[in-house]
N, C-alpha and C positions, 0 to 999 in steps of 0.2 A: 829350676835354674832361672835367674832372672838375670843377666849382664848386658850392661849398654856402652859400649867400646865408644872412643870419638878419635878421631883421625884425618889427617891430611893426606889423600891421595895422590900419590908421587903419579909422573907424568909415565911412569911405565905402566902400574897400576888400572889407570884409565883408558890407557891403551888396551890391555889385557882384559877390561871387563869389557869393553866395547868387540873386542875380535871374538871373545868366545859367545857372544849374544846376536852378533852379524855370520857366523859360521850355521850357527842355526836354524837364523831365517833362512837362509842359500838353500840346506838343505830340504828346510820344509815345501817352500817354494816348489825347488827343483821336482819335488814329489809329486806334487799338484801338476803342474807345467808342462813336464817333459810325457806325459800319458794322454794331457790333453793336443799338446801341437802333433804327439803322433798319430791321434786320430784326423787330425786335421790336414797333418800330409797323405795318409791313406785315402782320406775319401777326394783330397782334391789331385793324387795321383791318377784315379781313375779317369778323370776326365781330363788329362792332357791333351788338349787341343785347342786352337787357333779359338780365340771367344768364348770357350766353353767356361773355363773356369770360375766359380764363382760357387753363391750359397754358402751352405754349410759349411763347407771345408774350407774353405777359405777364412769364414769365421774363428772357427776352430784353429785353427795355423797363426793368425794373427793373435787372439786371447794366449794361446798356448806358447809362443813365444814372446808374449807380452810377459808374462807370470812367469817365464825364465831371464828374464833382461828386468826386471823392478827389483828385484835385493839387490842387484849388481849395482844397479843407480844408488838405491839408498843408503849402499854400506861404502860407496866411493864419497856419499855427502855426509855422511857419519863419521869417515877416517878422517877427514880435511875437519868437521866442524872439532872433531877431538883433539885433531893435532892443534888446532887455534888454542879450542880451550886448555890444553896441556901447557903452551908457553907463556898463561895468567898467573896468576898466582895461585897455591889452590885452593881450593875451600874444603872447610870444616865437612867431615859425615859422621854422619852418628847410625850405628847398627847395634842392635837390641834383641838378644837372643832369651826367647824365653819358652818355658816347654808347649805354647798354645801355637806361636809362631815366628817370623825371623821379620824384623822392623828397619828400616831402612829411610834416612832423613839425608837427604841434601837439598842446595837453594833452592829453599820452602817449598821443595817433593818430600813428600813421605808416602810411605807405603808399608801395609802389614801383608806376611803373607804366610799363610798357615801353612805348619811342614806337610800337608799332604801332598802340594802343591810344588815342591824343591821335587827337580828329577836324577839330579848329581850335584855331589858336594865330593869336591876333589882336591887334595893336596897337594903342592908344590914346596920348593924348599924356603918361600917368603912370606908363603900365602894360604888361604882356604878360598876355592872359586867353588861357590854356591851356585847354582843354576836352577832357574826356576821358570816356567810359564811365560813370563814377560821379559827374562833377560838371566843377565847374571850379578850376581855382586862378589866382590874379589875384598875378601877380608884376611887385609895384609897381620903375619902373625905379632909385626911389632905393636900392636897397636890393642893387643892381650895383654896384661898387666901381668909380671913372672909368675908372683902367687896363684894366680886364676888359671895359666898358661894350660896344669895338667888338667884342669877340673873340662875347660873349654873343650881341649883338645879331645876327652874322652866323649863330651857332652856329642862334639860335630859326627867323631867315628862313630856313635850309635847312629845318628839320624843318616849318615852316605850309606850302613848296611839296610837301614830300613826302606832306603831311598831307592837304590839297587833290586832290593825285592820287591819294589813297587807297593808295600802297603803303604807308607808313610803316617803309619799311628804310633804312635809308642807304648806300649802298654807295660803296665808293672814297672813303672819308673816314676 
């Protein structure tokens, strides 16, 4: 399969690829973050006293709630800079679905990204949200051409179950 869709991403669109790719980070973050600051309140519990606190745990407490308070920052400068960009006009993107990998053009970004790499492709009633390593891309259905519609549609459900089992090969296709 080779198809290259080109489309104007509506201001909800933009919205919706940016919240499902800042949900993300929160929670990867959060993963990292919250094991580290708890080490870092244990060890600087122990030494509850007048001067005493310091070192290691204090270190630790500070990184480890650092690394829970930075997606919070970034995804609060991310919603503000979207909603800006959302009330421009919008621009063109071009997505390129072909069986090697899923290609992705907006103001002169592009990016290839081979399907092994998609961790959920999931459907909504306007849209396909792809999700991948560095984010998401939300490929609105009008923007499939009617003819292609079934061919697409079949094309994305093989790669969500391949995505879902974690191999992301396709074979015998």
């Amino acid at each position: 399969m080779n198809v290259t869709l080109s489309f104007a991403q509506t201001p909800a669109e933009l919205r919706q690829s940016l919240r499902t790719g800042s949900y993300l980070g929160l929670v990867r973050q959060s993963i990292v973050g919250l094991p580290v600051a708890a080490v870092g309140v244990v060890l600087v519990a122990g030494r509850i006293t007048p001067g005493a606190a310091g070192g290691w745990g204090v270190l630790l407490t500070i990184a480890g709630v650092g690394m829970l308070r930075s997606p919070q920052i970034g995804l609060i400068r991310s919603l503000i800079s979207a909603s800006r960009k959302a009330r421009t006009t919008p621009t063109p993107v071009e997505v390129t679905l072909t069986d090697d990998h899923i290609g992705y053009a907006q103001d002169g970004y592009s990016a290839q990204v081979a399907w092994r790499y998609v961790t959920d492709i999931r459907a909504n009633a306007g849209s396909w949200i792809i999700t991948t390593g560095m984010g998401s891309i939300v490929l609105p259905k009008r923007a499939v051409p009617t003819g292609s519609q079934p061919e697409v549609t079949d094309f994305l459900a093989r790669w969500r179950s391949l995505a879902r089992a974690g191999t992301g090969t396709a074979t015998g296709s």
